[in-house]
TORFILUM-481597 format. One record per residue: x, y, z of N, C-alpha, C, O, CB in turn. Coordinates in steps of 0.05 Angstrom, whole numbers, plus 5000, padded with zeros to 4 digits. Glycine has a CB too. Example, Ala and Ser with C-alpha at 12.3 -4.5 7.8 and 13.67 -1.06 7.14 Angstrom:
// residues 2
  n.xx  n.yy  n.zz  ca.xx  ca.yy  ca.zz  c.xx  c.yy  c.zz  o.xx  o.yy  o.zz  cb.xx  cb.yy  cb.zz
  5264  4886  5156   5246   4910   5156  5264  4934  5156  5285  4934  5169   5226   4911   5181
  5257  4955  5142   5273   4979   5143  5258  5001  5157  5268  5023  5161   5282   4988   5114
// end
This chain:
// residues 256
  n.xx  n.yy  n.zz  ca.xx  ca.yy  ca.zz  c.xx  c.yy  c.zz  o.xx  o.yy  o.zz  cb.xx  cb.yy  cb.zz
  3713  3356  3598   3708   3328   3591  3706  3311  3616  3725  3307  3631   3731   3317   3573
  3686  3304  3620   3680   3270   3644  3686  3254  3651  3691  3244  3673   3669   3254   3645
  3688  3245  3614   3694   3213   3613  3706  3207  3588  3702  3187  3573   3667   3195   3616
  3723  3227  3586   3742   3216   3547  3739  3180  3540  3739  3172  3517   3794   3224   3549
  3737  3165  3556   3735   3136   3545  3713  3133  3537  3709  3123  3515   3740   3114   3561
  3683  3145  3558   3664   3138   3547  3652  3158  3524  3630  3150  3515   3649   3133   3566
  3660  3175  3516   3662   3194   3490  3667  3176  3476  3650  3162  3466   3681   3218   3486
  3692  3172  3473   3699   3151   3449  3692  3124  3438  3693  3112  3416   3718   3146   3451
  3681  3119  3469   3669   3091   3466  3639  3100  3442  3635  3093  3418   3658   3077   3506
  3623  3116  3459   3602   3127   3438  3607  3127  3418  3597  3107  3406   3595   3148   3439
  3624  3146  3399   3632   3163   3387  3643  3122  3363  3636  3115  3340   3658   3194   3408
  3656  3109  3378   3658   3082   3369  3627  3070  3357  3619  3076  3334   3668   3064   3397
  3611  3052  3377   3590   3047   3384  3569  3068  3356  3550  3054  3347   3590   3054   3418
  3570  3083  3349   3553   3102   3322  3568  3090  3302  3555  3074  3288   3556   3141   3319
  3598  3094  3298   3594   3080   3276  3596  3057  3272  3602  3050  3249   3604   3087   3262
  3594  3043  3286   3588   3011   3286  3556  3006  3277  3547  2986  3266   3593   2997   3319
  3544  3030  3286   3512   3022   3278  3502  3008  3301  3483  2992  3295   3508   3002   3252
  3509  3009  3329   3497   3001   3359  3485  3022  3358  3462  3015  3354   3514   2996   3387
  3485  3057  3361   3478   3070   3373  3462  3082  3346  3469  3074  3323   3497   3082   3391
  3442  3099  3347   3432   3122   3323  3449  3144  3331  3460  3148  3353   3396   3133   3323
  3450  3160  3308   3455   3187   3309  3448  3204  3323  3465  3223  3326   3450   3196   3294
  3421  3207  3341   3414   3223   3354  3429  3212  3383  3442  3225  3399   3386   3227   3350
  3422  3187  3383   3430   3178   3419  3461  3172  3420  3472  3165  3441   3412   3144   3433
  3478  3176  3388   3510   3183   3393  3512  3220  3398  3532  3229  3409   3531   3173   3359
  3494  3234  3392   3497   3268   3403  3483  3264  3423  3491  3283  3437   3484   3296   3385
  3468  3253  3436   3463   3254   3467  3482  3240  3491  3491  3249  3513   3436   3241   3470
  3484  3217  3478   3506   3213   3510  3528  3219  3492  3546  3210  3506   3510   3176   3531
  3542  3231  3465   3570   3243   3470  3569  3270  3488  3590  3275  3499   3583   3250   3442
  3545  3289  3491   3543   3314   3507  3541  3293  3530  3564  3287  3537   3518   3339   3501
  3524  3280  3544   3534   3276   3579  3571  3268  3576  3583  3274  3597   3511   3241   3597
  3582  3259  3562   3593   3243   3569  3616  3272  3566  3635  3272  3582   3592   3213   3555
  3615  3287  3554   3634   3315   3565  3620  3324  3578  3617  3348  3572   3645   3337   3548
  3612  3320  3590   3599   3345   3605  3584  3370  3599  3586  3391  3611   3614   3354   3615
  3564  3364  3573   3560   3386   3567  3520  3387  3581  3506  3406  3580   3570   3390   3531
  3515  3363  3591   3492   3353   3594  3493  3358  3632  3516  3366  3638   3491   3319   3578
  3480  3356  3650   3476   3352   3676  3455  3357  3684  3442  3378  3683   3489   3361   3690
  3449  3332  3697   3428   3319   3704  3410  3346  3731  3424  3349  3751   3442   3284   3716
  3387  3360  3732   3381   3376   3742  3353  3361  3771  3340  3375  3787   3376   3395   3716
  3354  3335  3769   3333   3323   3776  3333  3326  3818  3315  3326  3835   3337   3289   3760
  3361  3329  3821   3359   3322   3855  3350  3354  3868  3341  3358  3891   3397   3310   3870
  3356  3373  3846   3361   3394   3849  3318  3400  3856  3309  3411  3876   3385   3407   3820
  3299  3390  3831   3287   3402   3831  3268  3374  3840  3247  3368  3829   3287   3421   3808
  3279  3361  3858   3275   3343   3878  3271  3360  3908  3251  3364  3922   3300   3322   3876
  3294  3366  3911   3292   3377   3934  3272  3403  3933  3256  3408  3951   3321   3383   3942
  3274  3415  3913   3256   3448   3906  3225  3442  3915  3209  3458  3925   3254   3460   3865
  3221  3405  3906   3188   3409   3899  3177  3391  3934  3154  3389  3944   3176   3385   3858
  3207  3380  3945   3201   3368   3977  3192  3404  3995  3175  3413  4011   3242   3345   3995
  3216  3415  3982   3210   3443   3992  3189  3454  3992  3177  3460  4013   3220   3459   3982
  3178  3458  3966   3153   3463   3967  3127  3455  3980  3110  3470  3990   3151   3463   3951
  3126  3425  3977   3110   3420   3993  3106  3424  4028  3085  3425  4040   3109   3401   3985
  3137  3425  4041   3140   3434   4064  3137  3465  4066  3143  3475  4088   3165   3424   4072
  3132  3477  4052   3133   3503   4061  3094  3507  4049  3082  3527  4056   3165   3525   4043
  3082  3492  4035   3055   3501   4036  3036  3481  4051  3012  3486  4050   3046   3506   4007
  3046  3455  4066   3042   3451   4087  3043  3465  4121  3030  3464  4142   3051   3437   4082
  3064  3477  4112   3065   3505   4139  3039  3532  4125  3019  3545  4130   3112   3527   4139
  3053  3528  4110   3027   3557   4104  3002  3557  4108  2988  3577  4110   3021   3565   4078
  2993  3525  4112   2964   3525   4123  2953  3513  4149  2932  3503  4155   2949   3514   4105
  2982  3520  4167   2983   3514   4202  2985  3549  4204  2966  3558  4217   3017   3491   4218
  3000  3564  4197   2988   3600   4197  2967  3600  4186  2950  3612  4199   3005   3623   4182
  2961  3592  4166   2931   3599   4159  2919  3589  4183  2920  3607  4200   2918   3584   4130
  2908  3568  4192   2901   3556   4215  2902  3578  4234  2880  3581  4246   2918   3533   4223
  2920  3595  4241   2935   3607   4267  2923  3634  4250  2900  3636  4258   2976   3601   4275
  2926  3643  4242   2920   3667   4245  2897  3677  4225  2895  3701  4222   2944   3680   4244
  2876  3659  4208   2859   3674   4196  2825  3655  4210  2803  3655  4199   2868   3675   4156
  2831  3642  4231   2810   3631   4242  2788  3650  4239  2767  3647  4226   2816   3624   4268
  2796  3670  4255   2775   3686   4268  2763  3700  4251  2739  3705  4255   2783   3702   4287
  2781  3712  4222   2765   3727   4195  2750  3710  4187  2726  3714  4190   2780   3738   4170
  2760  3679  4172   2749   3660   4162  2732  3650  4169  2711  3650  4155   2759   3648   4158
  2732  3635  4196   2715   3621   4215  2724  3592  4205  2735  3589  4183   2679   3630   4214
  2716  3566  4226   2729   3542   4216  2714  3531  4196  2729  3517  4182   2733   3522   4235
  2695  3531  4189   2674   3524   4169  2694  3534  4139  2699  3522  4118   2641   3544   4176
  2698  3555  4148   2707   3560   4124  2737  3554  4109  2746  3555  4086   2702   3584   4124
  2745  3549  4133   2780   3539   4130  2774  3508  4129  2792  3494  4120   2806   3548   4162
  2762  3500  4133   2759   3466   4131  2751  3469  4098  2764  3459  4080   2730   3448   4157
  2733  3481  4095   2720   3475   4063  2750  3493  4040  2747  3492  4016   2676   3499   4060
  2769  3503  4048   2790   3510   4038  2804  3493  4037  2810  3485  4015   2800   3526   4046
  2815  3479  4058   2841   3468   4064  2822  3433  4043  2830  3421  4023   2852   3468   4111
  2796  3428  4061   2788   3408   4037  2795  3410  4005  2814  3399  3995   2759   3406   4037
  2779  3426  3992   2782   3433   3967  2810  3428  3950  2814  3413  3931   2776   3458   3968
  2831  3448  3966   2861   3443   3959  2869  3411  3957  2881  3399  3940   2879   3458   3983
  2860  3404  3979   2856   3364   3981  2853  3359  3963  2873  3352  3951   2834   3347   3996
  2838  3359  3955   2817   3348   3927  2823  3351  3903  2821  3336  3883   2792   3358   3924
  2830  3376  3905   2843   3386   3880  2871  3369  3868  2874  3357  3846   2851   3417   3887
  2889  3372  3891   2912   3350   3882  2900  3327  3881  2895  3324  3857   2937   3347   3901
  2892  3306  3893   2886   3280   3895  2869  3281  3879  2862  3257  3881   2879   3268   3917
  2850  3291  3858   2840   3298   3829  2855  3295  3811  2854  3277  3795   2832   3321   3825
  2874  3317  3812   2898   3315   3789  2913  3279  3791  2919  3264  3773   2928   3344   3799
  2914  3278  3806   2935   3256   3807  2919  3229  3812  2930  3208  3820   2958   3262   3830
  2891  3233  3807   2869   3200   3796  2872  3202  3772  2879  3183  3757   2831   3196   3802
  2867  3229  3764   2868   3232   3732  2891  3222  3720  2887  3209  3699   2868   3261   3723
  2911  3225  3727   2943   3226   3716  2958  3202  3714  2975  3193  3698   2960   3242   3734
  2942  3193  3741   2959   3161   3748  2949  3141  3723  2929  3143  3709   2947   3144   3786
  2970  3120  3724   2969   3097   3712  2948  3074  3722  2954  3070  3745   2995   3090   3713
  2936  3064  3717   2923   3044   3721  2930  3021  3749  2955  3019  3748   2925   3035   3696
  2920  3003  3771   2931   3004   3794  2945  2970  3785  2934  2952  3773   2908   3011   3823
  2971  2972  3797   2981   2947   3793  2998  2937  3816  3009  2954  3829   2995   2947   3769
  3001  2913  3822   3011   2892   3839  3038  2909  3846  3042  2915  3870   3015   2861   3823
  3051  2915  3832   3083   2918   3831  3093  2948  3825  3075  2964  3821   3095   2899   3806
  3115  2955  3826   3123   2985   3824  3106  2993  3798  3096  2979  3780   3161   2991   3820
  3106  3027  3802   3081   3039   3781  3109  3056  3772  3127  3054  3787   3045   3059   3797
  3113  3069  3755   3125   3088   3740  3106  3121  3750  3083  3127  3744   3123   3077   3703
  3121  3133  3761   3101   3158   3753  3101  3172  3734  3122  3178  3724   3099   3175   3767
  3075  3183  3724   3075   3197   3699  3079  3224  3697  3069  3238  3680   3052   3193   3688
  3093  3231  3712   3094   3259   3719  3117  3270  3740  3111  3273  3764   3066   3266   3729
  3144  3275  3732   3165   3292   3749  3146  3299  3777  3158  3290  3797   3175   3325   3729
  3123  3312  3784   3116   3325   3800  3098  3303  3822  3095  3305  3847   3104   3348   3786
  3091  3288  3808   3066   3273   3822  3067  3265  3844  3049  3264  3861   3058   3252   3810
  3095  3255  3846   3090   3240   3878  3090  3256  3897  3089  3247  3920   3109   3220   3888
  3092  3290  3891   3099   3309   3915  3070  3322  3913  3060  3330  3934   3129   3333   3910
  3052  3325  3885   3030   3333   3891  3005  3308  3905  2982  3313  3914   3023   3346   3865
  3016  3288  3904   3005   3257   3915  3009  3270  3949  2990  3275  3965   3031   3220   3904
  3036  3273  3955   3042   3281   3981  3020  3299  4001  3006  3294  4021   3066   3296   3977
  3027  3323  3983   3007   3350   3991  2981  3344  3992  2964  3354  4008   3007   3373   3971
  2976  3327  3974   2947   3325   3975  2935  3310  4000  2914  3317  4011   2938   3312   3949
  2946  3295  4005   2947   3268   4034  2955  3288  4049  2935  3293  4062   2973   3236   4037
  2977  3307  4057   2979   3317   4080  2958  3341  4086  2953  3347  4110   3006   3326   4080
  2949  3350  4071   2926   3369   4064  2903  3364  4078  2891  3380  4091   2919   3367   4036
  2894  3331  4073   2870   3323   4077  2879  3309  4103  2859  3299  4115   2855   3307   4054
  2900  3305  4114   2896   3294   4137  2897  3318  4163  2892  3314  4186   2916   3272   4138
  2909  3348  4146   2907   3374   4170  2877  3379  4169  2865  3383  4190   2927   3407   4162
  2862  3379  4143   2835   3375   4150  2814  3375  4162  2794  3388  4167   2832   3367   4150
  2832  3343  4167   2810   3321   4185  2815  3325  4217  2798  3321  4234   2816   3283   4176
  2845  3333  4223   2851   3343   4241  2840  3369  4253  2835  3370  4277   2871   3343   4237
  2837  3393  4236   2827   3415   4243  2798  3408  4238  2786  3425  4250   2838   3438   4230
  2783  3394  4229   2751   3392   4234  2753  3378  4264  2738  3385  4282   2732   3370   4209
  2768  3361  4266   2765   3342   4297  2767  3360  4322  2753  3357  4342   2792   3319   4303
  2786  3379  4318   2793   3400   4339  2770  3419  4337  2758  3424  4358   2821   3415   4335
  2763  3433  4313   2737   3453   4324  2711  3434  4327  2697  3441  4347   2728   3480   4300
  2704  3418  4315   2681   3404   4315  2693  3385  4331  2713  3398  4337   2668   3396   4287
  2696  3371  4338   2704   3347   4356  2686  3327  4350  2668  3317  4364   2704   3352   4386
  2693  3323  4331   2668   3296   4316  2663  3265  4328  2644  3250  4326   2678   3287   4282
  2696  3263  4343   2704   3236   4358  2702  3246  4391  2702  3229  4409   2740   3224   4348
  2701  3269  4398   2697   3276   4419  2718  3263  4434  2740  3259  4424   2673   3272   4426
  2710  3253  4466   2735   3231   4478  2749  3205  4461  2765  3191  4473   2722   3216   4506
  2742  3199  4437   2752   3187   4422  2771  3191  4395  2776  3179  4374   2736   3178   4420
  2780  3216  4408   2792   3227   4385  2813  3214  4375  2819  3222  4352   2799   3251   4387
  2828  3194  4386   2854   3183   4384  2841  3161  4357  2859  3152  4342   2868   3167   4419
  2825  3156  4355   2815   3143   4330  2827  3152  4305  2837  3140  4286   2788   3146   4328
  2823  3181  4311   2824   3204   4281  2860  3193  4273  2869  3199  4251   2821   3255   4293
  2871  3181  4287   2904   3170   4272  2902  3155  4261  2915  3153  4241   2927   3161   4284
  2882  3131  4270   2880   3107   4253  2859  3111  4225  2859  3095  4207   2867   3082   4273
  2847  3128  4226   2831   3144   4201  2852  3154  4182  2849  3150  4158   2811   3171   4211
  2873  3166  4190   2892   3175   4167  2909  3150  4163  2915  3146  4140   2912   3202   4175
  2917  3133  4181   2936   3114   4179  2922  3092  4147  2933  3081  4128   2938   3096   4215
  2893  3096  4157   2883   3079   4131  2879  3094  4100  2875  3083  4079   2854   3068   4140
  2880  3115  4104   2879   3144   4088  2906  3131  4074  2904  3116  4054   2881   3181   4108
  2925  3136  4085   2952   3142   4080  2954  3112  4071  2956  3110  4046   2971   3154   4107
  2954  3090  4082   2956   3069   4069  2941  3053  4040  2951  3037  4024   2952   3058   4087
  2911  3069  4039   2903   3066   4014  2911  3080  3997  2912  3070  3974   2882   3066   4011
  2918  3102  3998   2931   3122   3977  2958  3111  3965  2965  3111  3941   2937   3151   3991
  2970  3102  3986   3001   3094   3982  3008  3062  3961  3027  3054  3948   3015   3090   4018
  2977  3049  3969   2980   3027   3950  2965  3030  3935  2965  3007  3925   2978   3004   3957
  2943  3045  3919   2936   3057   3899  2955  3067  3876  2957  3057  3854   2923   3074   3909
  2968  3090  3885   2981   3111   3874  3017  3100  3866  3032  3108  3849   2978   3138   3897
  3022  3074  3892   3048   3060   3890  3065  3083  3901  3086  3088  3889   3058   3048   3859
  3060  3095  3918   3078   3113   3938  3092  3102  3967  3078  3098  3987   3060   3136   3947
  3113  3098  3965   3133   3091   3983  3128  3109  4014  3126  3102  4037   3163   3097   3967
  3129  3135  4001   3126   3147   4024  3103  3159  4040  3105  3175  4058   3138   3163   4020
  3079  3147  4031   3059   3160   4036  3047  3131  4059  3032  3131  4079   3040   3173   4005
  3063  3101  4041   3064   3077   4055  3081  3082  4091  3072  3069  4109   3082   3054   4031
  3105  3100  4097   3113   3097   4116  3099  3112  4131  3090  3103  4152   3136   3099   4117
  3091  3147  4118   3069   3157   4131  3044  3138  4152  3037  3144  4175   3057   3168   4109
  3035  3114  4135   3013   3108   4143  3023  3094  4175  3014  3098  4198   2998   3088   4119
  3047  3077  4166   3058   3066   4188  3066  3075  4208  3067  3060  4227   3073   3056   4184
  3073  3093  4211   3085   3109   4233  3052  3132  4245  3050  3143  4266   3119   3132   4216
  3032  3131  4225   3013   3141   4235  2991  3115  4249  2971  3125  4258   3003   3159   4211
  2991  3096  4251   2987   3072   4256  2996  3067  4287  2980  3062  4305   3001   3055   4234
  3026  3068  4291   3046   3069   4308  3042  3085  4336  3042  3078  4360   3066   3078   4292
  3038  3114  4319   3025   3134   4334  2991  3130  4348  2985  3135  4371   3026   3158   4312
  2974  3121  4330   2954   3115   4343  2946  3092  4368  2929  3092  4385   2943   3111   4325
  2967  3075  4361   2973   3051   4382  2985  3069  4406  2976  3063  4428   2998   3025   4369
  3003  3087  4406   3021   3104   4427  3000  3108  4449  3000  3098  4472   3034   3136   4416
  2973  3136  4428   2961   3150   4433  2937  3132  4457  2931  3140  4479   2954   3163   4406
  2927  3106  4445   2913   3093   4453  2921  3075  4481  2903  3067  4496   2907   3081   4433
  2943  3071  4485   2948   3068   4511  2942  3090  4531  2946  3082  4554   2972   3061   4512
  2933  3118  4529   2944   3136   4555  2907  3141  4539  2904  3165  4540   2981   3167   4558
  2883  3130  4526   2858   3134   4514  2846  3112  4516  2833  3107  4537   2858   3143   4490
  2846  3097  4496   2824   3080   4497  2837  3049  4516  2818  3035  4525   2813   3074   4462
  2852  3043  4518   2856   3027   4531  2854  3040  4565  2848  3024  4582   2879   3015   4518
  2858  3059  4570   2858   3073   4605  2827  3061  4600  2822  3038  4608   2864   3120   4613
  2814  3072  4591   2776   3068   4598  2775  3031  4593  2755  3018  4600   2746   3091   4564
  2790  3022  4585   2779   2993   4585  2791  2978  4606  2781  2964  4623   2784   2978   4558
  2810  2982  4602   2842   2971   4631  2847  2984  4653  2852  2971  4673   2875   2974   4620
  2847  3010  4653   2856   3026   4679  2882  3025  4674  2894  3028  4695   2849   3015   4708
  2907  3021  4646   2928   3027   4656  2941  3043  4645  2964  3038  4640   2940   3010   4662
  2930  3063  4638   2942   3083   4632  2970  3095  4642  2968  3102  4666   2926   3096   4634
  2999  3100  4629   3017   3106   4639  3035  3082  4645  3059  3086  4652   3009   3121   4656
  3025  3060  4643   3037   3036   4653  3064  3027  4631  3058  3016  4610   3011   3012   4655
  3090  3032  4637   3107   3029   4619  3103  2999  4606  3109  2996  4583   3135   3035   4631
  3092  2975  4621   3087   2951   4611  3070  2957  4591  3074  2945  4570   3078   2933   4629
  3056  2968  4591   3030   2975   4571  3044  2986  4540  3040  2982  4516   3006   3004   4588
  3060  3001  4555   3074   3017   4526  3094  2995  4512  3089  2988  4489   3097   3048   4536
  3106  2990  4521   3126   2967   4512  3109  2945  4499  3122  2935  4480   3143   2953   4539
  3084  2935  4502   3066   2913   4495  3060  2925  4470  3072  2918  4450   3041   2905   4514
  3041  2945  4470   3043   2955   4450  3059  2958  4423  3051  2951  4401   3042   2967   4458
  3088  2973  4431   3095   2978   4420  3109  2955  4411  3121  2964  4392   3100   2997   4425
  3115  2931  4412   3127   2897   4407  3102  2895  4385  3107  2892  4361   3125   2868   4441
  3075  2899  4395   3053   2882   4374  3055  2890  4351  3055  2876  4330   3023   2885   4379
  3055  2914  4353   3060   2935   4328  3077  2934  4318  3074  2941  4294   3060   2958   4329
  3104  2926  4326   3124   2917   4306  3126  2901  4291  3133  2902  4267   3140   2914   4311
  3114  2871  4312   3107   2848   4297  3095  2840  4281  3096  2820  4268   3102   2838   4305
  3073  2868  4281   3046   2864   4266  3066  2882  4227  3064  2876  4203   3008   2891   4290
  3077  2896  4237   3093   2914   4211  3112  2885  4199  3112  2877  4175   3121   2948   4228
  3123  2876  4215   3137   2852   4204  3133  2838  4192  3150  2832  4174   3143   2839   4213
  3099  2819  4195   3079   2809   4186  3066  2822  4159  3058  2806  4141   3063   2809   4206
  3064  2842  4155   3057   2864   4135  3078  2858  4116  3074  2846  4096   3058   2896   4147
  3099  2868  4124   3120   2864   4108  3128  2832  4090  3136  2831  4067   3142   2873   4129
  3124  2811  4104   3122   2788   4096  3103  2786  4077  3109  2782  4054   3118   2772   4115
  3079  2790  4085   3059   2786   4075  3056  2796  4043  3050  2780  4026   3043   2797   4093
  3061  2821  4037   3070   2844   4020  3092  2821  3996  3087  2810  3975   3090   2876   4045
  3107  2821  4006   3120   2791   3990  3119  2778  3975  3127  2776  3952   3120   2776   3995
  3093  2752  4003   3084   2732   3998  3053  2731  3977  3040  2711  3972   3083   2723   4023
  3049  2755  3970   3026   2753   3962  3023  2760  3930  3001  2764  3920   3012   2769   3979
  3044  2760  3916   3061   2797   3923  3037  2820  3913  3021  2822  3895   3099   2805   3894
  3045  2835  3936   3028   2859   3932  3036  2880  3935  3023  2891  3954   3009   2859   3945
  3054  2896  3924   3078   2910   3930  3100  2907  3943  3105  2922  3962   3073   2925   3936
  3115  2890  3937   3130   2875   3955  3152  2897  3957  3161  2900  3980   3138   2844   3944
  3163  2914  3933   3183   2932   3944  3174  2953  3963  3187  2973  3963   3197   2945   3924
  3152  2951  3979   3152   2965   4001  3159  2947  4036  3158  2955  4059   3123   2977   3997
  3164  2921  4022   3169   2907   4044  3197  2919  4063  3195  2916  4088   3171   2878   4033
  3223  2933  4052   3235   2944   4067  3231  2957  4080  3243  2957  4102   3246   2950   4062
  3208  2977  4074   3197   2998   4096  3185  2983  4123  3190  2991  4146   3173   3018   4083
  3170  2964  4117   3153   2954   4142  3173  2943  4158  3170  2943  4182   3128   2932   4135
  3194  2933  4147   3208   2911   4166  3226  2931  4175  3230  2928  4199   3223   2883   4152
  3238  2951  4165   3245   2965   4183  3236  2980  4198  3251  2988  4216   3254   2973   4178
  3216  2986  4197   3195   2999   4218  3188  2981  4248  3185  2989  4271   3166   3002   4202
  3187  2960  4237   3180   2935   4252  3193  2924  4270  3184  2917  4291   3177   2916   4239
  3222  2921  4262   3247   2921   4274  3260  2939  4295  3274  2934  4314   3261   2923   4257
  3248  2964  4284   3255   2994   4300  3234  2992  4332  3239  2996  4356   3242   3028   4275
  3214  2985  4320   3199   2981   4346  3195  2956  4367  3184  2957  4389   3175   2986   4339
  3208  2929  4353   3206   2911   4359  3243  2917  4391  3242  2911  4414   3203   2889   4325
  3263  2926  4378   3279   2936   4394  3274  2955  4410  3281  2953  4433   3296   2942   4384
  3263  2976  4403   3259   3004   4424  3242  2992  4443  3241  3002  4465   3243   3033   4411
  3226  2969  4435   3210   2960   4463  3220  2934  4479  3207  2923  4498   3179   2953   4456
  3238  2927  4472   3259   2906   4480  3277  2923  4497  3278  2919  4521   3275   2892   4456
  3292  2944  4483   3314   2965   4495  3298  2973  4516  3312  2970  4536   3325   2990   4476
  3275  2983  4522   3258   2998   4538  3250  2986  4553  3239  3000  4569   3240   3007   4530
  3249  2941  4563   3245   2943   4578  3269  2936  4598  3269  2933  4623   3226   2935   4577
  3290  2933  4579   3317   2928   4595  3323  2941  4612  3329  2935  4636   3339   2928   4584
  3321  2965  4601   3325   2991   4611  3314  2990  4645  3323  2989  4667   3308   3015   4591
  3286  2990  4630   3272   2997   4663  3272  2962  4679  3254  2953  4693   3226   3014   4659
  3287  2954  4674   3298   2921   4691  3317  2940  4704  3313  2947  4727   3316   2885   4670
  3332  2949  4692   3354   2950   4702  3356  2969  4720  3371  2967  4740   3370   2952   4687
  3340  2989  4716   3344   3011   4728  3323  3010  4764  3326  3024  4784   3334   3035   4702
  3300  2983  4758   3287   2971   4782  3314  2959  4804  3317  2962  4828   3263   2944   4770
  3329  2947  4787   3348   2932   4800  3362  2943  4814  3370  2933  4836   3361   2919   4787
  3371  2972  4802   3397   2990   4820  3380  3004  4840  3388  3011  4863   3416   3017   4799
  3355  3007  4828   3338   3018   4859  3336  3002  4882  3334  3009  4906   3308   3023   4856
  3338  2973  4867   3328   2960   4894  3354  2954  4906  3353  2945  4929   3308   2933   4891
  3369  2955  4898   3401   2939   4909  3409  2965  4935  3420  2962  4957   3434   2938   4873
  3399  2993  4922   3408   3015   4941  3394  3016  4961  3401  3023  4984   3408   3041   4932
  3364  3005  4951   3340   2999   4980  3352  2990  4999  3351  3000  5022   3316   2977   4977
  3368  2964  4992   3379   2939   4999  3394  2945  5031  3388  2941  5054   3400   2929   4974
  3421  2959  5011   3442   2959   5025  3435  2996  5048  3453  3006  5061   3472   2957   4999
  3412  3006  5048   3415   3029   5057  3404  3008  5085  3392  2987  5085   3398   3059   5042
  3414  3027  5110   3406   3015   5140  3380  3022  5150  3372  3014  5173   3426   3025   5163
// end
């Protein structure tokens, strides 16, 4: 027994005529314990899964190149893409402003696979074909928008931080890329720190915005914490290197 009060309370509550008959034999079994809840369990099974057939097609990658050839692992690894993000246009609910219900125990992990699928993809076409050539640092902000339309389509939380942190990454990438060929400053910790402030600010802004509009606004915790995270790490980062100019120069100083 669990909860002998709330048994009885039930077991009360039926014959009062609050509860039906059937939903007084359903929560009197949770409420001894004869019921338990199996959901975190086959939560974790199906995160599992998708982490382990996301690896399966970085060995695929690694070791059937050379039978397959890339032509042919791109038109695989696509397909599988498609296939989930098929199932789950079909499946989904209609697109709305505000949290979506999913219709399906499984969906948001085959939503997952399917996005991570198509963004190893686009990744493994960029690397054998090099479609962006010296511009490849683009190909992040291609998934970042990938990942962001999917995530407010489908109402996925996590496919929303994906985008952000793939966003994040492309801003990283583009300081030591496309900004070296426009600026020359590649490597320049000022550069990184600038960056990485705009981009927070800019997640912050997102997050507001998301709100104010409302346009999924319960994803506004993610942005602002994202936003926050980078808005400090590039604050912390340049203290850091203040400080650490300062003890250099003080030893400059005092050496004869």
């Amino acid at each position: 027994m669990i909860s002998p009060d709330v048994a009885s309370a039930v077991q009360v509550l039926g014959q009062d005529g609050v509860l039906r008959p059937a939903q007084v034999t359903l929560f009197g079994r949770v409420a001894r314990g004869e019921l338990v809840s199996l959901s975190p369990v086959l939560h974790a099974l199906l995160y599992g899964g998708v982490v382990a057939i996301t690896g399966g097609v970085g060995l695929l990658l690694k070791e059937q190149v050379e039978d397959l050839g890339p032509l042919t692992i791109a038109l695989l690894i696509g397909a599988a893409s498609l296939a989930c993000l098929g199932w789950v246009a079909r499946v989904a609910p209609g697109y709305a402003r505000g949290p979506v219900e999913a219709p399906h125990f499984a969906f948001d992990y085959i939503l997952l696979l399917g996005a991570l699928l198509l963004a190893a993809d686009l990744a493994w076409c960029e690397w054998r074909f090099t479609a962006l050539g010296g511009n490849w640092a683009w190909h992040l902000l291609i998934v970042s928008l990938l990942y962001g339309t999917l995530a407010l389509r489908f109402d996925s939380r996590v496919l929303f931080s994906l985008a952000l942190t793939s966003f994040a990454a492309w801003r990283g990438v583009a300081v030591f890329s496309v900004e070296q060929a426009l600026f020359g400053w590649a490597g320049n910790a000022l550069a990184v720190r600038l960056n990485g402030l705009a981009c927070g600010l800019l997640f912050l802004a997102i997050g507001q915005l998301l709100v104010r509009r409302p346009v999924k606004p319960h994803f506004e915790p993610i942005a602002t914490f994202a936003g926050w995270g980078l808005v400090l790490l590039a604050v912390a980062g340049g203290t850091a290197t203040g400080t650490g100019a300062g003890t250099s120069t003080g030893t400059g100083g005092g050496a004869p």
